[in-house]
N, C-alpha and C positions, 0 to 999 in steps of 0.2 A: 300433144296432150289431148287427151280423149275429152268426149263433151261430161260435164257432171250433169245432176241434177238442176232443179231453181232454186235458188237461193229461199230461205225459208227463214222466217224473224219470227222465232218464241220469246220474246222476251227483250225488252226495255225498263231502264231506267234513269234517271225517274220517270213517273206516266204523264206528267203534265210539268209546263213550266211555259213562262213570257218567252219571247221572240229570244235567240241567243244562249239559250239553257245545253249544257254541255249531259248529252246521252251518252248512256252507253249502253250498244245494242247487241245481242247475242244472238244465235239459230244456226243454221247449218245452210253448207256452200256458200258461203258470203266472199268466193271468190279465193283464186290460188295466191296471188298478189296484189300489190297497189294497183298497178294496171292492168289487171282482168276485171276492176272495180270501177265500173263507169253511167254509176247512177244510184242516188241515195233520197228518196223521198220522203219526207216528214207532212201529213196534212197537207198533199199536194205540194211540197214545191221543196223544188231538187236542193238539195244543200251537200253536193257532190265537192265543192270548192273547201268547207269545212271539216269534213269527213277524213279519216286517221284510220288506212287498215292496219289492224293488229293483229289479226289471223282470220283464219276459213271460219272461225265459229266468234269473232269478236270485230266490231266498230266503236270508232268513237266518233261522234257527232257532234253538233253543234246547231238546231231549231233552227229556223226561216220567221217571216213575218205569220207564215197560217194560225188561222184562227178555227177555232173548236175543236171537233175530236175528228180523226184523221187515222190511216196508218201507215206503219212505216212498210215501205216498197226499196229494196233492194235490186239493183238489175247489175249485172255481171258480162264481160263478153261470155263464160262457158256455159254459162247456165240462163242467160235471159233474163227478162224478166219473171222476181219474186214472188211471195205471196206474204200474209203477214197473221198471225196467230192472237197479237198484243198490238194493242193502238196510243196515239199518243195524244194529251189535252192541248192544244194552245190554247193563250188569255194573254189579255193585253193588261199591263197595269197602270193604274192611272199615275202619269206622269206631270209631276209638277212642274211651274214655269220653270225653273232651274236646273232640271233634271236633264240627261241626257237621254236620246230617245234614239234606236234605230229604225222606227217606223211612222209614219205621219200621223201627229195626233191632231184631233178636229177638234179644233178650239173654242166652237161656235158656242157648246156648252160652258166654258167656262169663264171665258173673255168677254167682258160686257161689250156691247154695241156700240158704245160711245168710242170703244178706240176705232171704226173704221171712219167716223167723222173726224178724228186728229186728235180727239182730248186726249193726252194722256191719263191715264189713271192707273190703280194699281192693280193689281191682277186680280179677280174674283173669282169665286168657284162655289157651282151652285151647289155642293154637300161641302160636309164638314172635313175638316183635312182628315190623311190617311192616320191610321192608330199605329205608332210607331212599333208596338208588340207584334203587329201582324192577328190582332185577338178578335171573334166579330163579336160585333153589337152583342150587350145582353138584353135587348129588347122593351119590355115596359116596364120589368124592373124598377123598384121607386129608387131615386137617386137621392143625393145628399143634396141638398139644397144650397145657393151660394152664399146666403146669410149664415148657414152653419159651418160652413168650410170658411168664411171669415172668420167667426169666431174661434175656429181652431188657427186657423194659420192668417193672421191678424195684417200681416205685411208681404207674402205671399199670393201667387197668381197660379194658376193655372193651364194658361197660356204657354208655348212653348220657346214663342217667339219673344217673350219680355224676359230683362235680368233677373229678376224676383221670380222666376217659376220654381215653384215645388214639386217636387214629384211624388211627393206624397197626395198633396189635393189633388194631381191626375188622378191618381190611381184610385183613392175615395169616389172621386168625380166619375170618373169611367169603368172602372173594375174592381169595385167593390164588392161584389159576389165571386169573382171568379177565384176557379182555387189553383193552389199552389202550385201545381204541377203546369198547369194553362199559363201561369203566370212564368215560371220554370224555361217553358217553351217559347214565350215569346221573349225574351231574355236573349235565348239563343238568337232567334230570328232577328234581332235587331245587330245584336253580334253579325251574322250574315252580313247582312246589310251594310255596316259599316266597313267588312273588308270590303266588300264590293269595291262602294266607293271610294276606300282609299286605293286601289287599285290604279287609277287615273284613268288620262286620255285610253292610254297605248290598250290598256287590258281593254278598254271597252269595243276600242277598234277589232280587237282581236276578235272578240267575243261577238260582233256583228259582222264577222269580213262580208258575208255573203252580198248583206241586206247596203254595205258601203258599196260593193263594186254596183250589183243593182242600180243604185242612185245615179252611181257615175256612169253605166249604160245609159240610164234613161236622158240623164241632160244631155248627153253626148248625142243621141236621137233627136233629139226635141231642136238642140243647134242645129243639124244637120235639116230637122222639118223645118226648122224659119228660113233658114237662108236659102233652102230652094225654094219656097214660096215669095219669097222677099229680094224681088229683083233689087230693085233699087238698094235696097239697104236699109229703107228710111225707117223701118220698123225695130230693126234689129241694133238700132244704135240709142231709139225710143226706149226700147225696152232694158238696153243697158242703164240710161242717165235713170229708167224708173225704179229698175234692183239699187242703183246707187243714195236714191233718194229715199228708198225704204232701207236700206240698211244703217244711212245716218239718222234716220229716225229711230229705227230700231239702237242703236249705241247710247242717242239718248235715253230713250226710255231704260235702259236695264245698263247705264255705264255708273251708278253708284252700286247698281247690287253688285253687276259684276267685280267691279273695283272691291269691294266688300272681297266677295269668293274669292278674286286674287290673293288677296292679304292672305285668308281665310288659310287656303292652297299654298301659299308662300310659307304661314304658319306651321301649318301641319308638315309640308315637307321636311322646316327645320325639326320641329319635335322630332319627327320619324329619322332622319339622321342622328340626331343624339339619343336618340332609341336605340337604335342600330348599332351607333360606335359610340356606345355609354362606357365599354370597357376599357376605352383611351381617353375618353374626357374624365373620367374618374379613377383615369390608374395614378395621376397625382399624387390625390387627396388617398387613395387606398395603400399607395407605396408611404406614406410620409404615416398614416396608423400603425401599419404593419411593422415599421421600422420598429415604432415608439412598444409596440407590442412585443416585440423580441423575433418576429414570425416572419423569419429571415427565408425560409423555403416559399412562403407565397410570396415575399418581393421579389426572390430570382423567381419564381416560375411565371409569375405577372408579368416581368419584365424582357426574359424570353419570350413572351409571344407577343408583346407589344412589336419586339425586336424584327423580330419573323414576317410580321402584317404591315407595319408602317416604316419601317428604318429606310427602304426605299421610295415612299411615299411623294407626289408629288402637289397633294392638295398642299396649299399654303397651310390650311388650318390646323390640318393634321402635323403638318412638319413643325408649326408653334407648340403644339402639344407633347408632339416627340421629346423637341429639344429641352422642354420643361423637363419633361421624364428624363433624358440623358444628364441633365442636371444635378440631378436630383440622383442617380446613380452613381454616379465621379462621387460627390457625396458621402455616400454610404459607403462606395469601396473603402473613400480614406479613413471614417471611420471602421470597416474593417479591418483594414491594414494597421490601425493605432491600437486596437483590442489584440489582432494577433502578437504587435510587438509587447503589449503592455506585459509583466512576467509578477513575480508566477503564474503561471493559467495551467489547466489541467490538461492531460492530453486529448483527452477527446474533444476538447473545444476547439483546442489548436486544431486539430484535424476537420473539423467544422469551420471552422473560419478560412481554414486553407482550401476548402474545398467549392465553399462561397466564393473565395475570391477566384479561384478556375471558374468556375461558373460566369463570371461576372468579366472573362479574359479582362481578368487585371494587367495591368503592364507589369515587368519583369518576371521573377521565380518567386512568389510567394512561400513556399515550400523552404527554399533554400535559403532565402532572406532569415526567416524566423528559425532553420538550426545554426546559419552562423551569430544569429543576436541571442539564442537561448544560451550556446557556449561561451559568447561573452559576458552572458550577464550572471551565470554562473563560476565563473573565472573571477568577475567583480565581487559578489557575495561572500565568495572564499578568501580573498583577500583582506575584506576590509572585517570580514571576522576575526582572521588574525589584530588587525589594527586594534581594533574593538578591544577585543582579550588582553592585551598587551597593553592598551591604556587604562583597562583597569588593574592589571595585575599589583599589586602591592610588595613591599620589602618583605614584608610576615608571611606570603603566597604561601611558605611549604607550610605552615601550620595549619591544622585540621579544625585545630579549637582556638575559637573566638570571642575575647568577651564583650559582652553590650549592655552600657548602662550596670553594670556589676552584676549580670545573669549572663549565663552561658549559654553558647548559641553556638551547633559546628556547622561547617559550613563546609563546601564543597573546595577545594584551590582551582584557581581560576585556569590552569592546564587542563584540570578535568573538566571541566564548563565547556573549555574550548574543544578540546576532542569530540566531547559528546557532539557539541552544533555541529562540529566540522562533518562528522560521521553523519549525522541527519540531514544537514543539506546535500550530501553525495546522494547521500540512501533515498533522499526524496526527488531529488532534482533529475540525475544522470539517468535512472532508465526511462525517465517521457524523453528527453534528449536521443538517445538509443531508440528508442521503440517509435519515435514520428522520423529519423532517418530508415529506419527498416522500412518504413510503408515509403517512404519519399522513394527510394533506391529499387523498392521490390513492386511498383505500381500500383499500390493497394489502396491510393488515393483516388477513388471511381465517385464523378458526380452525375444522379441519375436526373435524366431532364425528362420529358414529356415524350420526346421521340425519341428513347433508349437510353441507352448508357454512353459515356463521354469517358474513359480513362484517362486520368494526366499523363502525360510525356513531359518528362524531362529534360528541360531546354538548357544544356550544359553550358552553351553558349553567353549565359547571363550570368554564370558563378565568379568567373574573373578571365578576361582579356588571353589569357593563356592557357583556356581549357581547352582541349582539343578533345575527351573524349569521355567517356561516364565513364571508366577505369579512374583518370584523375581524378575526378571528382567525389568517388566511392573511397578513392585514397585521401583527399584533403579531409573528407570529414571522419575516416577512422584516425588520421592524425590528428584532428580534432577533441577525439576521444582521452586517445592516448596523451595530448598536453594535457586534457583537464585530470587527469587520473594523476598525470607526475604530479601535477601541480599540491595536489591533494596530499600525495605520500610525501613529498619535500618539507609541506608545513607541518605536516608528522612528527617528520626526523627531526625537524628544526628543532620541534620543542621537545621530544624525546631522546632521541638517537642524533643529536649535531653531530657526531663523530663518523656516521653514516652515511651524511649528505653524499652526492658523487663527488668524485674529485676536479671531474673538469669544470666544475664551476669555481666563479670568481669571487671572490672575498665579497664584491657588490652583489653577488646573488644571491651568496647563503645570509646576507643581511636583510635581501627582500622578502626570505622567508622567515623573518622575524629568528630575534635572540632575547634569548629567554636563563636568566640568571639564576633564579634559585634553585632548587634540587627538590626534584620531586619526590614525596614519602613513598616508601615502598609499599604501605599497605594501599595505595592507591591503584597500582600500575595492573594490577586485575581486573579493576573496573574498565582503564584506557584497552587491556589486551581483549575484555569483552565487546567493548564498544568495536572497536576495529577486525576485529574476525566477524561481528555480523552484519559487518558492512562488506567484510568482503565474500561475505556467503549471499548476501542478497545481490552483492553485483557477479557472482559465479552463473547465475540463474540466466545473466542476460549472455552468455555468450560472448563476448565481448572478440573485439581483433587485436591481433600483430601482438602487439609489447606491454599492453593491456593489463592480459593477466598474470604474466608476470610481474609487471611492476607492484602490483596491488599485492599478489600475493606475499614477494622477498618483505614488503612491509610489515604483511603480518608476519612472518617468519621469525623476522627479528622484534619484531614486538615482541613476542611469547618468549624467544629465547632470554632477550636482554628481562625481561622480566622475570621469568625462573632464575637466571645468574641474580639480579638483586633480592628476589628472596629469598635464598640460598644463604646470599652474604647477610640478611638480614638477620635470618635465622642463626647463625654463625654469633653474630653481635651480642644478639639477645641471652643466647646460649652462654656468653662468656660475660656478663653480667649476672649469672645467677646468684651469683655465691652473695650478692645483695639483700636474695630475699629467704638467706641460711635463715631458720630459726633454731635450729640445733635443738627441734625435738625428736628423739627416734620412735617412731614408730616399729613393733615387730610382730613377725608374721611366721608360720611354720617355713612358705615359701623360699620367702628372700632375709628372713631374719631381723635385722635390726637395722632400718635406714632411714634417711628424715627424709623430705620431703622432694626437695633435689632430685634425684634420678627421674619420679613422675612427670615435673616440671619439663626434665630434658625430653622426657619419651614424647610427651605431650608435644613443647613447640617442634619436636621434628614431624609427627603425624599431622599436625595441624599443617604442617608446612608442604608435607607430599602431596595431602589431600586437594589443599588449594592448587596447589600445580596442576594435579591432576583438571580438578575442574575447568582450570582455566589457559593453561597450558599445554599439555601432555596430550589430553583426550584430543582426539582429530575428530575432525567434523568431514565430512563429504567435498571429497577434490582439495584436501588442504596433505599439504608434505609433512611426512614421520618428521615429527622434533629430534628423536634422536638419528636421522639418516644422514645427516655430516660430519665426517667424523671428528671437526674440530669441536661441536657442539657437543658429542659422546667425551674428548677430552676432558671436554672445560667440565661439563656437568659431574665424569666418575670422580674429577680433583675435589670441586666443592662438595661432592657428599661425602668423599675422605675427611675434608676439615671438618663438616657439616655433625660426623661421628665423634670425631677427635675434639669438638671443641669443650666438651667437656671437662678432657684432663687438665687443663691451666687453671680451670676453675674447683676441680677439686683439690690440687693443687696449691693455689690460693689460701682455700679455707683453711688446709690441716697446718702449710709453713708460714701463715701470716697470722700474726696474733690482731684477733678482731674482737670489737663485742657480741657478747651471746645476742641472737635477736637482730645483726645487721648494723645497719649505723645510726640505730635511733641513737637521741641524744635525751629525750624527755628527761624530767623528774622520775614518770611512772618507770620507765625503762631502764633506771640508772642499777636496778637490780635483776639480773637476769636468772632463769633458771636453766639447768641442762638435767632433760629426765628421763627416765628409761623405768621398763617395765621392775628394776630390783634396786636400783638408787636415786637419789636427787642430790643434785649439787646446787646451793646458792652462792653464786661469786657473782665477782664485776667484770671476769672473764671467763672463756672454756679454759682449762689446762690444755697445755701442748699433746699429754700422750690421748686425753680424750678425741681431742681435735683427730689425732690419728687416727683412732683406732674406729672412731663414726666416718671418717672420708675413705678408712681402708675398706669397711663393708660396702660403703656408696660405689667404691672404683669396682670390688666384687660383682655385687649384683648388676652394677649396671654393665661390666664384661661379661657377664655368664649367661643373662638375662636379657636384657634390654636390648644390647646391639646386634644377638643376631634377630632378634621378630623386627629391628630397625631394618637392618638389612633384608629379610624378607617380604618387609612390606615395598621396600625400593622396587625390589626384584618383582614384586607383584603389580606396581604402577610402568615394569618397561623400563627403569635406569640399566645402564650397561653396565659391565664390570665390576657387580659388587662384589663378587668374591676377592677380588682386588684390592678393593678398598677394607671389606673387611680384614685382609690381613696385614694391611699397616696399622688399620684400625686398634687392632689386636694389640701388636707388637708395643703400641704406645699406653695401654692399657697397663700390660703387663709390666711396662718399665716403671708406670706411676706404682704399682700396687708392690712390685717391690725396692721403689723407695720407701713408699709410708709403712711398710711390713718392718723392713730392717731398721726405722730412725724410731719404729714402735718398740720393736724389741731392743733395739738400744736404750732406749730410755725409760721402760722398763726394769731390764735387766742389770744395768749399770749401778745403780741403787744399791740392789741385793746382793751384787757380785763383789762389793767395794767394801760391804760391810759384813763380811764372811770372815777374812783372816785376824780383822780388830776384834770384831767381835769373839772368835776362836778361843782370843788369848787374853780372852780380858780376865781380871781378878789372877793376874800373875800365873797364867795355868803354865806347864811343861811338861812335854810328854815324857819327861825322863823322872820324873819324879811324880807323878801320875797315879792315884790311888787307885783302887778298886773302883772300878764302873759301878755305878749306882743308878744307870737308864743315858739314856740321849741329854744331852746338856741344851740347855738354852740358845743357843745361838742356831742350832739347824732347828729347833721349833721356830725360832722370827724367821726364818730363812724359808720354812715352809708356810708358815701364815702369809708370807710378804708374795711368794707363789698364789698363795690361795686369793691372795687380793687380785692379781692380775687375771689367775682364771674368773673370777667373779666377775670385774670389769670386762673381760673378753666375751663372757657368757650372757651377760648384760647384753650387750650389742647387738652380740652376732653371735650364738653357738657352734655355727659351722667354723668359725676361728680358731676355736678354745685348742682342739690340738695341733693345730696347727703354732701358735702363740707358745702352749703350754714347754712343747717340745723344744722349742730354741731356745726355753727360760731355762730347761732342764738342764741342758747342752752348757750353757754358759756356767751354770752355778757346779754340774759335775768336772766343768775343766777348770774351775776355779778352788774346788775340795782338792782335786786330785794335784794340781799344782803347789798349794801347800800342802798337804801331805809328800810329795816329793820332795817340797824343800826342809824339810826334816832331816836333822842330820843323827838323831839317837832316840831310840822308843825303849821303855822300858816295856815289861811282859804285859804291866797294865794299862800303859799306852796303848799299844799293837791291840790290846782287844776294844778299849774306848772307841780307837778310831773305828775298827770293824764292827762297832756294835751302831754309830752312827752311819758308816756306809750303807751298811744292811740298812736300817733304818729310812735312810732317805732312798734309795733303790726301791722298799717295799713300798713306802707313799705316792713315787711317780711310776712305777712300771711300765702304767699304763701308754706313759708317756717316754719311756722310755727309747732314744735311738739307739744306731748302731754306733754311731759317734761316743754318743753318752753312754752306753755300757761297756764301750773299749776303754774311757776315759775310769770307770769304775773298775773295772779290770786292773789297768795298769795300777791305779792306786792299791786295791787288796796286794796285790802282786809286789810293789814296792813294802808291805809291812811282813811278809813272808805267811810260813807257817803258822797254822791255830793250833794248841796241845789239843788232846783230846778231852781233859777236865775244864777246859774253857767253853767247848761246842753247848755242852748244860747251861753253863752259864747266858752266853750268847743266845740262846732259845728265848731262857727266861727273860732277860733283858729286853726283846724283841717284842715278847708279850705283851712286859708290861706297858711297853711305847703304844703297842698298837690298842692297848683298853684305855692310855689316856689320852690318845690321840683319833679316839674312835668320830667325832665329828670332824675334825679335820679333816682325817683321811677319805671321809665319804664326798668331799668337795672335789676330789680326783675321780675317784671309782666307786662307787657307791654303797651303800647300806647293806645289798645281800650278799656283794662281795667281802663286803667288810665281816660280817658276821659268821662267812665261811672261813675266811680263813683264821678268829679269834677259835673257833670253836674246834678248828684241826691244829 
């Protein structure tokens, strides 16, 4: 290595300082390494022993005894000696008797004279002690006088060395002018000062090495000068017994101060340890708040680092503190462990309490502990809900309405009470059960400490004696699932669907899930199929495993369906009770004519009945199976909307072949008088007649065939039932069979009247057509015959218009086969027979034409035809006869065919 320059020192600090003051010196060439560095002067005198290279351009030092200003000399092997640009102060400070001192203080000033005669006394010093601010004198400054610092401070001193010092009276006393900032600073300075000295022996030794080995050269010399001077010895043993004799003097004079300082020193170190490790002497008291605070993260984090610093500790003290502390954690686990089992708790706490307790390596699987105690104690809840429900359920249960104290009150039946809880505790409970095994199974249980993150692992080995792997254990608790889920749907069935339960169980099992006696109303079982389909749409959400979701869902499946079958059959019931609330008024319409109230009633309870289906059955919700996609259920459902159509007919049915009262079956006073009315007659009796009864249940069977069932069957067809064309055509067929029985027992009864009194009446007043005078117009008996017509078209027209010729024509039919049959049984007509009767025929042929069939004008046929030829002088006649029927029969015959027809053919 080449030679450098000299080393060159720009620059120190600090500039001045006592014996021991740690510099730090800067310049350039101050040497390649430690050992090119072989001389460091401070104000003459080498302090090469305390000196620290830290680079070419940096030292660190440590002062000598040199006193005043001086500079600093570097000397180097490469470069020589230095030179120095910046200088350094020394000052000795005055050291009190107590003080440690690296350099010999001359005592002569301060030590009275009297101690080298042997008195002892106490130490004197000719100025006043040092200012512990480090602040100098303010001079002549006027001070506060000690009479008036009594008066302020009454019991108070001074002094620094008495109990009673104020420091207030110092500072009046002494630094009373000086300002804040000065004040500020020696503050600091005293601070200094005091690390100093708590620093001890060691730092001090450190901080003099130089000026200690010095000492120990020089007596090491000074022994070596006595004893080669000192043959004999005699000196050198003098001078030992005389160090011995001044140092027991000296232990007396300063063996209470010292003893003092000991304590002092003894003191202070203890402070200074519970200074130091404050954070284990007070993790107790700080663990035993925090608990009581809830601030369960600063106990585990306190406790972690307690853990980490002393757990293998081997101070006695510390290890008493520990075991407090570990005390006192056991502790709090178990109360953690009693929180996490305590139930219901939410999940996020679970997972906070479980994640505490990893923190805290709790013994066992805390994790797993609290999903097999949540499934139990959820299995419990459900069970003893049933209990519950079934200890209150009462004999009256299916009843809606309840009376209390003689005011009405309904009430819920105690099935529906029970489903809904059942459905709420599933719907509340099972997905935190589900959702803290998701994080238990998928590692999502991470507790973060101070130095990182900690993920729990899964110790399968704690679950049960026979776990060999996370598979089983991932299996035990999806079968876990899947019992509390059967468990669920079984108490279901119990009280719903018993008939459902599975089969392999035992007569003691389907008793476990409660039995349940009365029959639940069917307006209810909408509310049960709501409750139960949104339980099982909120447990669709969780994913669920294995047999899961199907078990939950075949539940709802058959809820909905067994619930449409009984409203179905409800509806059916209700349906075939109408004929109850008959009032046998007709209402008519251009529409539908003339019907009472009945047909609305039916169209209604069937609409009302698809609609609710629909809401609560029919409609599919997300991940639920088509109700109609089995085809036993498309069976069962096409049969009951066949009855569901049909059940009308027994009930109309009912009405027209049972004789009832008008009005139902009141029984009142007011009721004992019924009315039947229509828009052109009123009837007052105490009953309907029989042919009325028909002829209002023959329009009801009409309209509601023509009408009513197919918008029924479209609106089926519009909610998704299957095969209603199917059903409408049995529908139909039963229809058409009601409508012509009450058709034909109308026209029988009717008919039979008028047809029975045609031949008596014929021949009454002794008539014979053999003896038969000259026709004088139509005779009496085919005018009642056509009035007694004109009554039933009136009655028919009443009701139901669209009837009249339908009715009119089979009146015809029967009374032209009843003319024409006596007119055949005629065995002799005279010439004015032969035209009486043809002036009648004609006669009633002109009246009903309109009405006229093929039947009844063969039947009119064959009669002309049995009275033979007309002469030709009779056709005049016959005209005129014709005439004059049809001008006095001119209102009559408009109740057939009307006014302008009437008036055309008088006038041609």
């Amino acid at each position: 290595m080449g030679r450098s320059g000299p080393p060159l020192v720009t620059g120190v600090a600090p500039k001045e300082g006592p014996p021991g003051t740690r510099i730090t010196i800067r310049g350039e060439n101050l040497g390649y390494d430690p050992k090119d560095l072989i001389g460091v002067k401070i104000c003459g005198v080498d302090c090469l022993l305390a000196a620290d290279w830290k680079s070419p351009s940096k030292i660190i030092a440590r002062s000598g005894p040199g006193k005043g200003k001086g500079d600093i000399i570097v000397i180097t092997k490469s470069g020589g000696q230095g030179t120095c640009t910046v200088g350094f102060k020394g000052y000795y400070v005055q050291i009190g008797p107590l003080q440690e001192s690296a350099i010999w203080i001359d005592e002569s000033q301060s030590v009275s004279s009297n101690l080298r005669h042997g008195r002892p006394s106490s130490p004197l010093f000719s100025k006043d002690d040092e200012d512990p601010l480090g602040i100098s004198d303010e001079g002549n400054q006027a001070k506060f006088s000690e009479e008036d610092l009594l008066e302020l401070f009454p019991e108070a001193s001074g002094n620094m060395s008495i109990e009673n010092f104020s420091s207030s009276w110092y500072l009046l006393e002494n630094h009373h002018s000086t300002s804040f900032d000065d004040l500020r600073a020696g503050l600091a300075h005293m601070k200094r000062k005091a690390k100093h000295r708590s620093e001890g022996p060691i730092a001090f030794v450190k901080t003099n090495l130089s000026s200690t080995l010095d000492c120990l050269d020089s007596l090491q010399n000074m022994y070596s000068k006595f004893c080669t001077d000192d043959i004999r010895g005699e000196f050198i043993n003098s001078y030992a017994v005389l160090l011995m004799q001044a140092k027991s003097c000296a232990d007396g004079l300063f063996q209470e101060v010292l003893g003092r300082k000991d304590k002092a020193d003894s003191t202070r170190n203890a402070l200074s340890v519970l200074q130091r490790f404050k954070f284990l002497f007070y993790l107790p008291l700080n663990l035993q708040r925090n608990i009581q605070k809830g601030d369960y993260n600063m106990v585990i984090n306190d406790y972690i680092r307690a853990r980490s610093l002393f757990a293998d500790t081997q101070v006695q003290v510390f290890r008493k503190v520990y075991k407090e502390v570990e005390n006192q954690i056991n502790e709090f686990r178990d109360m953690l462990k009693q929180k996490l089992m305590e139930l219901p708790n939410s999940l996020e706490n679970q997972k906070k309490l479980i994640k505490y307790l990893i923190s805290l390596e709790c013994s066992g699987d805390p994790a797993w502990e609290c999903l097999v105690n949540q499934q139990k104690w959820l299995t419990t809840i459900l069970l003893r809900c049933k209990e519950q429900h079934l200890q209150e359920a009462k004999p009256g249960d299916s009843n809606s309405l309840k009376l209390e104290h003689g005011s009405s009150k309904f009430t819920n039946p105690q099935r529906i009470m029970y489903i809904e809880e059942l459905c709420e505790i599933l719907t509340y409970n099972l997905p935190d059960l589900w959702k803290l095994g998701q994080a238990y199974f998928s590692g999502a249980l991470i507790v973060k400490e101070q130095t990182g993150e900690k993920a729990f692992k899964i110790d399968v080995s704690k679950h049960s004696q026979f776990k060999e792997s996370l598979f089983d254990s991932l299996k035990e608790f999806r079968q876990m699932i899947t019992d509390t889920i059967s468990l669920f749907s079984n108490l279901v069935r119990a009280a719903f669907l018993p008939q459902t339960l599975p089969e392999k169980l035992s007569a003691e099992d389907k008793t476990k899930y409660g039995q349940w006696n009365q029959v639940i109303p069917g307006d209810w079982l909408p509310s049960c199929v709501r409750h139960i389909r949104n339980c099982v749409w909120s447990l669709s959400l969780l994913d669920l495993p294995g047999e899961s979701p199907t078990v939950i869902n075949d539940l709802a499946f058959d809820m909905r369906t067994n619930c449409m079958f009984t409203l179905l059959k409800q509806a059916i019931a209700d349906i075939q009770q109408l004929h109850i609330k008959e009032t046998w008024i007709v209402e008519t319409d251009d529409e539908s004519g003339g019907t009472t109230q009945l047909p609305a009633l039916f169209e209604n309870i069937v609409n009302e009945t698809i609609q609710h289906l629909h809401e609560v059955v029919v409609q599919n919700k997300q991940g639920e199976p088509e109700i109609f996609g089995q085809r036993t259920v498309q069976k069962d459902s096409t049969q009951l909307c066949s009855e569901l159509l049909q059940a009308f007919v027994p009930c109309l049915d009912c009405l027209a072949f049972t004789p009832v009262m008008a009005g139902g079956s009141s029984n009142t006073a007011d009721d004992s008088k019924k009315r039947f009315s229509t828009s052109s007659m009123d009837f007052e009796e105490h009953s309907l007649q029989f042919d009325k009864r028909l002829i209002i249940m023959l329009s009801n069977c009409s309209h509601t065939m023509e009408r009513i069932i197919p918008r029924l069957v479209e609106n089926l067809n519009k909610h998704g039932y299957v095969e209603m064309n199917k059903a409408l055509q049995t529908t139909r067929e039963r229809y058409e069979e009601l409508d012509s029985k009450l058709f034909e027992a109308y026209i029988e009864e009717k008919s039979n009247p008028i047809v029975g009194a045609i031949e008596q009446n014929m021949y009454r007043g002794r008539f014979d057509w053999k003896t038969c005078r000259k026709p004088a117009g139509v005779r009496n008996y085919l005018k009642d015959v056509i009035m007694k017509m004109i009554e039933v078209h009136a009655e028919v027209f009443a009701v139901s218009p669209s009837f009249v010729t339908r009715v009119t024509q089979k009146v015809v039919e029967s009374v032209s086969e009843e003319i024409t049959r006596v007119i055949e049984c005629v065995t002799e007509f005279n010439e004015h027979g032969k035209l009486q009767a043809r002036v009648e025929l004609k006669a009633l042929q002109e009246t009903v034409k309109l009405y006229i069939t093929p039947h009844a004008n063969q039947c009119f046929k064959e009669a002309m035809d049995n009275l033979g030829s007309m002469k030709p002088e009779d056709k005049k006649l016959l005209e005129d006869l014709l005439n004059k029927y049809k001008s006095q029969m001119k209102f009559q015959m408009m109740c057939f065919y009307g006014d302008s027809l009437l008036r055309n053919s008088v006038s041609a």
